[in-house]
C-alpha positions as CSV (number, residue, x, y, z in Angstrom):
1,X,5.7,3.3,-28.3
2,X,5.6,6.9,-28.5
3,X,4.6,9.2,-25.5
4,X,2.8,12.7,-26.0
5,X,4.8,15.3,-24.3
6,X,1.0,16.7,-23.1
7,X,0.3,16.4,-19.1
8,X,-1.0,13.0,-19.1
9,X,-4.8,12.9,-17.1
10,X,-3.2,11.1,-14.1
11,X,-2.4,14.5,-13.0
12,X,-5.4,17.0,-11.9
13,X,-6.0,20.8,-12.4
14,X,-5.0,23.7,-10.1
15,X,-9.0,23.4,-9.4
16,X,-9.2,20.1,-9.1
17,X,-6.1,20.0,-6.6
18,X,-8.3,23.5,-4.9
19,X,-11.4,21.6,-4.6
20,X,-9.7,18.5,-3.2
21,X,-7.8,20.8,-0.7
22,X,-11.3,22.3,0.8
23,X,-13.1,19.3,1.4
24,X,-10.1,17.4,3.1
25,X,-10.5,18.9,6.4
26,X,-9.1,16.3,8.5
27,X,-5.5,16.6,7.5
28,X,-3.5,18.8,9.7
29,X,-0.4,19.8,8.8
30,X,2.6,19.7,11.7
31,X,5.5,21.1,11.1
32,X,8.5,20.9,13.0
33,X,10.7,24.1,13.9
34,X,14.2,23.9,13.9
35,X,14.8,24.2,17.6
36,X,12.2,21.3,18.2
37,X,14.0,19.4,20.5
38,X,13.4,15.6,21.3
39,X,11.9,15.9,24.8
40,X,9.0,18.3,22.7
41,X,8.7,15.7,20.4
42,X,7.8,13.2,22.7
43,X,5.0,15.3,25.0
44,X,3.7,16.2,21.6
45,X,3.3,12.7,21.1
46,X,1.8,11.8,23.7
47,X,-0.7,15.0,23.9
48,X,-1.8,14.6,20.4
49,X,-2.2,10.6,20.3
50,X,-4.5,11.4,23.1
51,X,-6.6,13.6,21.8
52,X,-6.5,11.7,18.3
53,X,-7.9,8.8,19.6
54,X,-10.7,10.1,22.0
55,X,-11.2,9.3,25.5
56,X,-14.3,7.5,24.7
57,X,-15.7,4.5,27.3
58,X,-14.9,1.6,25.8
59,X,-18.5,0.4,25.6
60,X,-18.6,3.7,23.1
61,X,-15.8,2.7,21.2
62,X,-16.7,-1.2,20.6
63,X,-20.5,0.1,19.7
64,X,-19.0,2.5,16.8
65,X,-16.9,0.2,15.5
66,X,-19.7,-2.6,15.1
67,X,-21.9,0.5,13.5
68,X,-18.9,0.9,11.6
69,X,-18.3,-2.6,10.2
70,X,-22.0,-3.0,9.6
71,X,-21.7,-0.3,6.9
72,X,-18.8,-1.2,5.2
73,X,-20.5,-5.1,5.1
74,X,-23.5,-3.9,3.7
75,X,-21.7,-2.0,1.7
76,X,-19.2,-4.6,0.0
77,X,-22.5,-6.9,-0.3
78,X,-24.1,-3.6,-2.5
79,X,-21.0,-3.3,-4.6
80,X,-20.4,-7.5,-4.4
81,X,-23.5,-7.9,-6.4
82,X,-22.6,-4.7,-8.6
83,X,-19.0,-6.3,-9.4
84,X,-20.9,-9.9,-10.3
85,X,-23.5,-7.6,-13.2
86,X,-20.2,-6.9,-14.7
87,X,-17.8,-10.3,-14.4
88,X,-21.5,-12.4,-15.6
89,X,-20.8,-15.9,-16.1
90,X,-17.3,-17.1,-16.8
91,X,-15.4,-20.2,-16.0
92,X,-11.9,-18.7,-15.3
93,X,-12.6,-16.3,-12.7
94,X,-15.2,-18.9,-11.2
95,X,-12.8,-21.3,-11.0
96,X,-10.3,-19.0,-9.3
97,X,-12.6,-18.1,-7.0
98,X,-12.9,-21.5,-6.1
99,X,-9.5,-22.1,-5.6
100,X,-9.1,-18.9,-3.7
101,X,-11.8,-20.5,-1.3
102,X,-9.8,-23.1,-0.8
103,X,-6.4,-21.4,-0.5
104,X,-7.6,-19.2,2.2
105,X,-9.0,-22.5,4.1
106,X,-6.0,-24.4,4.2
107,X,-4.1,-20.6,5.5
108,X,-7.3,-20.7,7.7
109,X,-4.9,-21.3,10.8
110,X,-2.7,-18.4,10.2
111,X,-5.4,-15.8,9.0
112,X,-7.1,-16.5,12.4
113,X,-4.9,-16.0,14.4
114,X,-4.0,-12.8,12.5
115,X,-7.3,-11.7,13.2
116,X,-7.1,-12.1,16.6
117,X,-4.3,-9.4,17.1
118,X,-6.0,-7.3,14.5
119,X,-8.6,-7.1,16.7
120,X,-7.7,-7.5,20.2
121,X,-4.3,-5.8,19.9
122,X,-3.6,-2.7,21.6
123,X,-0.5,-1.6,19.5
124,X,-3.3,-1.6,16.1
125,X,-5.6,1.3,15.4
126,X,-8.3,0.1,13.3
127,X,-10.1,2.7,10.9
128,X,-8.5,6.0,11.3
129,X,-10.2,8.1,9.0
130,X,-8.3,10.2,6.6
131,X,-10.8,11.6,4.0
132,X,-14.4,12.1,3.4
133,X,-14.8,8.7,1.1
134,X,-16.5,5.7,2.5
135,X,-13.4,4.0,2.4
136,X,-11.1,6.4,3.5
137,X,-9.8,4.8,6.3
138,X,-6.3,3.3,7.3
139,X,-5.1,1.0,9.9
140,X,-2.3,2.1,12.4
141,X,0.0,-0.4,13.7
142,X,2.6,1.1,16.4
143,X,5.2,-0.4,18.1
144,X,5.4,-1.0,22.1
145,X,8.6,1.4,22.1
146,X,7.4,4.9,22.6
147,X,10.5,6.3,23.8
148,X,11.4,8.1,20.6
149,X,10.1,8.8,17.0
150,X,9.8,5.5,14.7
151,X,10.0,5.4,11.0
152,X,7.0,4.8,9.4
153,X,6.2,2.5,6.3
154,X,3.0,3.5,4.2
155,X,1.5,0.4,2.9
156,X,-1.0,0.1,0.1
157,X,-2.5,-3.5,-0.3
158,X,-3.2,-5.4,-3.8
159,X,-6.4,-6.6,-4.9
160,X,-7.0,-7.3,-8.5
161,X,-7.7,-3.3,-8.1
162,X,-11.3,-5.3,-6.8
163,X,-11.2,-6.8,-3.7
164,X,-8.1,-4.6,-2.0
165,X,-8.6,-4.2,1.6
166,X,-6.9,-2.3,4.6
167,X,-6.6,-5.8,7.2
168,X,-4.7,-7.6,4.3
169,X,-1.6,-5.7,5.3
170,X,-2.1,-7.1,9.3
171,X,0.7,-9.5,8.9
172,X,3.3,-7.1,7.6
173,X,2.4,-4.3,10.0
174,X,2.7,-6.6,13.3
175,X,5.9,-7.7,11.9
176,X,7.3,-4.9,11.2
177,X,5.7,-3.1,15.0
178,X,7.5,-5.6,16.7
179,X,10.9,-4.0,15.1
180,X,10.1,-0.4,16.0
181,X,8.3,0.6,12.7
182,X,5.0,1.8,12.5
183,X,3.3,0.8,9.6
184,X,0.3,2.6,8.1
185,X,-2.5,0.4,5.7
186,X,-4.3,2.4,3.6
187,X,-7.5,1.4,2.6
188,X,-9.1,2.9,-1.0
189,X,-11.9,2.4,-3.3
190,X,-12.0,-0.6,-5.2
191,X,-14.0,-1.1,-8.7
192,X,-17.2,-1.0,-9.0
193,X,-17.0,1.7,-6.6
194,X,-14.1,3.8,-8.2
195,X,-12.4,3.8,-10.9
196,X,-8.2,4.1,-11.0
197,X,-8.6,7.4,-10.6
198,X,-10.5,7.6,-7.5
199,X,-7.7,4.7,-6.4
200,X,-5.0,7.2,-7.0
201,X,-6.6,10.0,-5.5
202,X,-7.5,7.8,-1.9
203,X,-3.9,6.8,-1.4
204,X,-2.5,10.1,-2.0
205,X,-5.2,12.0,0.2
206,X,-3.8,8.9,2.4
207,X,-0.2,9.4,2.1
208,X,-1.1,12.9,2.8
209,X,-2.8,12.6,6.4
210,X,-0.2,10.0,7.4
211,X,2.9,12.9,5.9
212,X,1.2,15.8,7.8
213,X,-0.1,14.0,11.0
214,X,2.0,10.7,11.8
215,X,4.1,12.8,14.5
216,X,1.1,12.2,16.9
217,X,1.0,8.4,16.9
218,X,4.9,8.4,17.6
219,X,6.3,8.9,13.8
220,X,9.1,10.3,12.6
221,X,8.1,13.0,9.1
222,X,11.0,12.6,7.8
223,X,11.4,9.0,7.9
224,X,8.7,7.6,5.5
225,X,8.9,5.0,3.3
226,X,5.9,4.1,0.6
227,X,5.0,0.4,-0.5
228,X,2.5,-1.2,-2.4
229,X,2.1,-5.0,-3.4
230,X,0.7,-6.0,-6.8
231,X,-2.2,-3.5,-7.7
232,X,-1.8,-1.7,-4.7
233,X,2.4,-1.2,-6.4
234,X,0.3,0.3,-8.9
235,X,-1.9,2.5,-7.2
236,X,1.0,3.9,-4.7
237,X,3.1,4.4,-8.1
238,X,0.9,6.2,-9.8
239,X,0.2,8.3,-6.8
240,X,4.3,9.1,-6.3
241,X,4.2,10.0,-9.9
242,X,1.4,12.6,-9.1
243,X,2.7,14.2,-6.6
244,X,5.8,14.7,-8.4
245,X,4.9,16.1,-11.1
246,X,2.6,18.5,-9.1
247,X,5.5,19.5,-7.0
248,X,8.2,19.7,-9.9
249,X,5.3,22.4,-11.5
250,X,5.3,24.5,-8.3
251,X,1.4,23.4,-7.9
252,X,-0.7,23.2,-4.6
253,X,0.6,19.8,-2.6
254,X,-0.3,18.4,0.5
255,X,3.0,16.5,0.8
256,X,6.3,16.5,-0.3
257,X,8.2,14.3,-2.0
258,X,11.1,15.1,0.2
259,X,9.3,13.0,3.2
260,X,9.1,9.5,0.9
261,X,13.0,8.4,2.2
262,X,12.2,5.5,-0.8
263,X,9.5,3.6,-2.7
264,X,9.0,-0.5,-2.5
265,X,7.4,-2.1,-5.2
266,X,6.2,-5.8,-4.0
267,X,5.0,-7.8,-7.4
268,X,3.4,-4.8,-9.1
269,X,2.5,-4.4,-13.1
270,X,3.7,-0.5,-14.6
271,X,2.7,-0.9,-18.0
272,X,-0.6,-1.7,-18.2
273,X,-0.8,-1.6,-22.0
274,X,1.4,-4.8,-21.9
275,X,-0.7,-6.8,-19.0
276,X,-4.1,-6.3,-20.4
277,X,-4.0,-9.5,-22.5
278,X,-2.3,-11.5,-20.2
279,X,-5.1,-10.4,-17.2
280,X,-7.3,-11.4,-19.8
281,X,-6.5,-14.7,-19.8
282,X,-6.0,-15.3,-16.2
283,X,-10.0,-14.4,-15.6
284,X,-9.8,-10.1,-15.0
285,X,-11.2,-9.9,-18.5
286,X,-10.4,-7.1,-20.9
287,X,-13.9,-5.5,-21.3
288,X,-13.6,-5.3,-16.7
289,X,-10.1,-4.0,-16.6
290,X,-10.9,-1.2,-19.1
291,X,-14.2,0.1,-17.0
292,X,-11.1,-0.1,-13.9
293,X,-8.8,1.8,-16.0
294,X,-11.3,4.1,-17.6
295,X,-10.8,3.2,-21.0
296,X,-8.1,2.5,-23.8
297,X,-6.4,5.8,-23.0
298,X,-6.7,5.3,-19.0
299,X,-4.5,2.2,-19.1
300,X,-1.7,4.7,-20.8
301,X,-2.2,7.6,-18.8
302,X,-2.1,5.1,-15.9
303,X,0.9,3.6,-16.7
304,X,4.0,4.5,-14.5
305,X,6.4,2.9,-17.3
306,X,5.1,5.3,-20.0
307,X,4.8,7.9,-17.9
308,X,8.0,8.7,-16.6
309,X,9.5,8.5,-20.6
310,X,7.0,11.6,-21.0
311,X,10.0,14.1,-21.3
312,X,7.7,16.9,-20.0
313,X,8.2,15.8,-16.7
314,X,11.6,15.2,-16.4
315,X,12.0,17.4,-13.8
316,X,9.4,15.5,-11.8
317,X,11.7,12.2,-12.5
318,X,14.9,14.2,-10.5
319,X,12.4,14.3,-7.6
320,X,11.9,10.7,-7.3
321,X,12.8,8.7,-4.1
322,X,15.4,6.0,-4.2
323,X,12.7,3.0,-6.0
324,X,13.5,-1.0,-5.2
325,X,11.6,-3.3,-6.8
326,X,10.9,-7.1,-5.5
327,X,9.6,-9.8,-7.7
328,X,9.1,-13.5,-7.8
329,X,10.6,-15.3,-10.7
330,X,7.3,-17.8,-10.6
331,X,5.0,-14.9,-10.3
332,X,2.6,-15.8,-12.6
333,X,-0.5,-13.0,-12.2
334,X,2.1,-10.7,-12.6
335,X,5.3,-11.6,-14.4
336,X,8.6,-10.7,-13.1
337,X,9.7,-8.9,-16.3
338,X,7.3,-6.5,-15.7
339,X,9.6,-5.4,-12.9
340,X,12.5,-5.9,-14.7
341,X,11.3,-3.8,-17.5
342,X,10.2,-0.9,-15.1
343,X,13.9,-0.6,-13.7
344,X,15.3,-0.4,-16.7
345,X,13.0,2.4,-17.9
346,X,13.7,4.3,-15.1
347,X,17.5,4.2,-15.0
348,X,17.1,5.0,-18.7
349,X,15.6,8.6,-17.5
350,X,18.0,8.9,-14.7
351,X,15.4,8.1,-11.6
352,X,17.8,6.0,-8.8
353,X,16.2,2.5,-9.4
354,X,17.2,-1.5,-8.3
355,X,15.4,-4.8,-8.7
356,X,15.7,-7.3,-6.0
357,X,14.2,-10.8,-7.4
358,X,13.3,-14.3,-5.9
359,X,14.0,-17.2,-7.5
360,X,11.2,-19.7,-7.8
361,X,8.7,-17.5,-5.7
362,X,5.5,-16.9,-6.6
363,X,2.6,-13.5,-6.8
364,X,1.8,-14.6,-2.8
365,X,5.1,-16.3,-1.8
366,X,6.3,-13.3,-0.4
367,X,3.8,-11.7,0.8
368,X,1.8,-14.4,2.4
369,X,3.4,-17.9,2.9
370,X,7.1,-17.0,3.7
371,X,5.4,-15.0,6.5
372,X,3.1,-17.1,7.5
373,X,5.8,-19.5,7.7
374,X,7.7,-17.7,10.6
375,X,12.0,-17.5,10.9
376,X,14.0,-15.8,8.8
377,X,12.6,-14.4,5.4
378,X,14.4,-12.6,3.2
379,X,12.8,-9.8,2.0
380,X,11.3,-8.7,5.6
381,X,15.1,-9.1,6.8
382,X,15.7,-6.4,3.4
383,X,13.2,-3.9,4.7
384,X,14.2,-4.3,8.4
385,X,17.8,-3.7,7.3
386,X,17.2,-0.9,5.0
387,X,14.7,1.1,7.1
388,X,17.4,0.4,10.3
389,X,20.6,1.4,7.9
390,X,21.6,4.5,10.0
391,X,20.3,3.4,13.3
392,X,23.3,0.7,14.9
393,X,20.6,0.5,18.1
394,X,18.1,-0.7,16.4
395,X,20.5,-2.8,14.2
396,X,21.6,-4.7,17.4
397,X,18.4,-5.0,18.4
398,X,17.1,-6.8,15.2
399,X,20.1,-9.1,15.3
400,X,19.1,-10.4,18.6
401,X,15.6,-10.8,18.1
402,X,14.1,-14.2,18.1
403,X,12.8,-16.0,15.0
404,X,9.2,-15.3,14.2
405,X,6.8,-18.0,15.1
406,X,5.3,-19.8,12.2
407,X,1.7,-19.9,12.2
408,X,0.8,-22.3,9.5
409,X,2.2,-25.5,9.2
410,X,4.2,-26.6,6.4
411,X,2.1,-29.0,4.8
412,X,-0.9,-26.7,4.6
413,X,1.7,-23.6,2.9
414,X,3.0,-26.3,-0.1
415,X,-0.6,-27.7,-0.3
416,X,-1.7,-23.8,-0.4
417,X,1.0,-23.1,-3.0
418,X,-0.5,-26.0,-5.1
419,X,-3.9,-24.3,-5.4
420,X,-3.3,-20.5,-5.5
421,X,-5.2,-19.0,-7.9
422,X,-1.8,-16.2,-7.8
C-alpha cells in the first residue's frame, strides 16, 4: 500500500496543540535541576503528595467519591443505551456478551477480591484527575517503599475501544506495587462518547500529567515506561507516534519522548486497514468500527503500521523508545501476526523493535488468567526483569520474593478459557 508523504490527521495543528495547552491547567511541569540531590527529592515527595491529595476528613473524601461514582454510572448507563442505538440487534455480539457474562462469573472469585484492594487499599489512588474530560481520570498504584524514587509504568487498558476502563488494570498495578513500581491507569473516552481521536488525545494529555507530575507520588521522570493491552496498545501507540512527530518538528509538547525508557505492546492490532474484516466477523461490526475510527480514512491515519512507513517523519521514527511487543499465538480477537507484522515494519524503518510471543496463549491469557492464577508468569517476570535491569537491589529483592497467591481456582480459569468471548 502506498503512504502519502502529507502529515497524516493523527497529528494536530500548532493551534490545536495551543488551545489544548490553555485548557489543561492541571498539569504542572517539575523539573529537576542538576544539583537536585536525593535527600530533596524525597521531602519533595513527601510535601507535594501531601498537598496533592488533600487533607480532607475522610467522611469528605468517601462522600466525593460516591458523588463521583454516581456520575460516571449514570453516565455509562447514558452512553450504554447510546452504544446499543448503534450495535441494534445482532447475534454475534449478543452472544458474546453472553459469554462475557459468564466468563467474568466463573473469574467472579478473583475479580472480587481485586476489588477489594482497589478499594480498601491504601497504596491505590483512585481517580486522580488529569484533564478537563469526564473521563479524565487515572488510578495511582504506589508501592509501600517510599525510601527513594520508583519507576513508573503508564498503563492504558483495552476495551474493544468501547468498554475500556481505568480498574481493569487493578491486577497489574498491585502486582507490579508490590515490586517497587508505581503503575499509572489511565482512564479515556470510549465510543459513543469519543471517537479515536478523542482516545489519542486523553492518553496523551494522560501520559503528560503523569511525565510532568509523577515526582510527587514517589516517581522517578526519567524512568517511565508506556503500555497498552489490545485497543488500549493502540491508543498508547498512536499517542507515542504523536508526540513524536510533534517533537521531531520542534512543535509545542508537554512531554518528551526522552522520559518513555520503552513501549510494551500487550495483544494490540497496528494496522487497522487489515483487522476491519476480521472485527467484523467476531461481532465489532464494520459500519461501528468506522464511526470509532472516524471513517475509511481514520482507520489509515490511525494506523501505527502505516504510519511510521510515511517517510515524512522519519526523523520522528529515530526518536522512538526501545518497542517489545507480546502476543499470544491463540489470540484470536487479535491475531498474533499482527504483531509480528508491526516488528517487522518497524525494523524495516530503523525504529529498535522485538517480539516476545506465547505459544498456545490466548487475547486474555496473559493478561487475566496467568495472573489470576498466582506463581510464576512469564511475561510479569519479563517486565519485573526489564524495568529492574540496572538496579542489582531490587533484582535481589525480586528473586526472593514469594510466589503470588492464586486467586482463582484452576478449574474455574480452564472452564473460563472455554467460554471467552477473547
Amino acid at each position: 500500500m502506498e503512504t502519502s508523504s502529507s502529515l497524516p490527521a493523527i497529528f494536530p495543528s500548532t493551534d490545536e496543540i495551543t488551545e489544548e495547552a490553555e485548557t489543561v491547567s492541571l498539569v504542572r511541569v517539575s523539573s529537576l535541576p542538576s544539583g537536585f540531590s536525593s535527600q530533596q527529592r524525597r521531602r519533595r515527595v513527601g510535601n507535594n503528595t501531601a498537598s496533592s491529595l488533600g487533607a480532607l476528613p475522610r467522611r469528605q473524601q468517601f462522600s466525593r467519591e460516591i458523588g463521583h461514582a454516581a456520575a460516571e454510572t449514570y453516565l455509562l448507563t447514558r452512553l450504554s443505551f447510546k452504544l446499543l442505538t448503534y450495535l441494534g440487534v445482532g447475534y454475534r455480539w449478543i452472544t458474546r456478551l453472553l459469554a462475557l457474562a459468564l466468563y467474568a462469573m466463573l473469574l467472579m472469585p478473583g475479580f472480587l477480591q481485586v476489588a477489594y484492594d482497589y478499594f480498601f487499599s491504601s497504596q491505590v489512588r483512585r481517580s486522580v484527575v488529569y484533564g478537563d474530560q469526564p473521563r479524565n481520570r487515572l488510578d495511582l498504584y504506589l508501592p509501600t517503599n517510599t525510601d527513594e524514587l520508583k519507576p513508573v509504568v503508564i498503563f492504558v487498558t483495552g476495551g474493544a475501544w468501547i468498554i475500556g476502563y481505568k480498574a481493569w488494570g487493578s491486577l497489574l498495578g498491585l502486582h507490579l506495587a508490590e515490586r517497587d513500581i508505581i503503575v499509572a491507569c489511565i482512564d479515556y473516552r470510549n465510543f459513543p462518547q469519543g471517537t479515536i481521536s478523542d482516545m489519542v488525545n486523553d492518553v496523551s494529555q494522560g501520559i503528560a500529567f503523569i511525565c510532568n507530575n509523577i515526582i510527587e507520588f514517589g516517581g522517578d521522570p526519567n524512568k517511565i515506561y508506556l503500555m497498552g493491552q489490545s485497543a488500549g496498545a493502540h491508543v498508547s501507540a498512536c499517542a507515542l507516534l504523536q508526540q513524536a512527530v510533534k517533537e521531531s518538528r520542534g512543535e509545542s509538547i508537554s512531554w518528551s519522548m526522552s522520559q518513555i525508557n520503552a513501549y510494551f505492546g500487550l495483544s494490540g492490532g497496528y494496522n487497522l486497514l487489515k483487522l476491519v474484516d476480521h472485527f467484523h466477523g467476531r461481532g465489532l461490526y464494520r459500519s461501528i468500527f468506522l464511526s470509532i475510527m472516524e471513517g475509511e480514512k481514520g482507520m489509515e491515519q490511525f494506523s501505527p503500521e502505516i504510519i511510521v512507513q510515511n517517510p515524512g517523519i522519519s526523523s520522528a521514527v529515530s526518536l522512538l523508545p526501545r518497542i517489545i511487543l507480546f502476543h499470544g499465538t491463540s489470540d484470536y480477537s487479535i491475531p498474533s501476526h499482527a504483531s509480528k507484522i508491526f516488528v517487522n515494519t518497524l525494523r524495516k524503518v530503523g525504529a529498535q523493535a522485538d517480539l516476545i510471543l506465547y505459544d498456545g496463549k490466548t487475547h486474555t491469557d496473559l493478561f487475566l488468567q496467568d495472573p489470576l492464577r498466582g506463581g510464576k508468569d512469564e511475561l510479569f517476570d519479563y517486565l519485573i526483569g526489564f524495568i529492574h535491569a540496572n538496579d542489582k537491589e531490587a533484582l535481589a529483592k525480586d528473586a526472593m520474593a514469594p510466589p503470588r497467591r492464586r486467586f482463582v481456582p484452576e478449574i474455574l480459569l480452564r472452564l473460563a478459557g472455554k467460554v471467552s468471548p477473547f
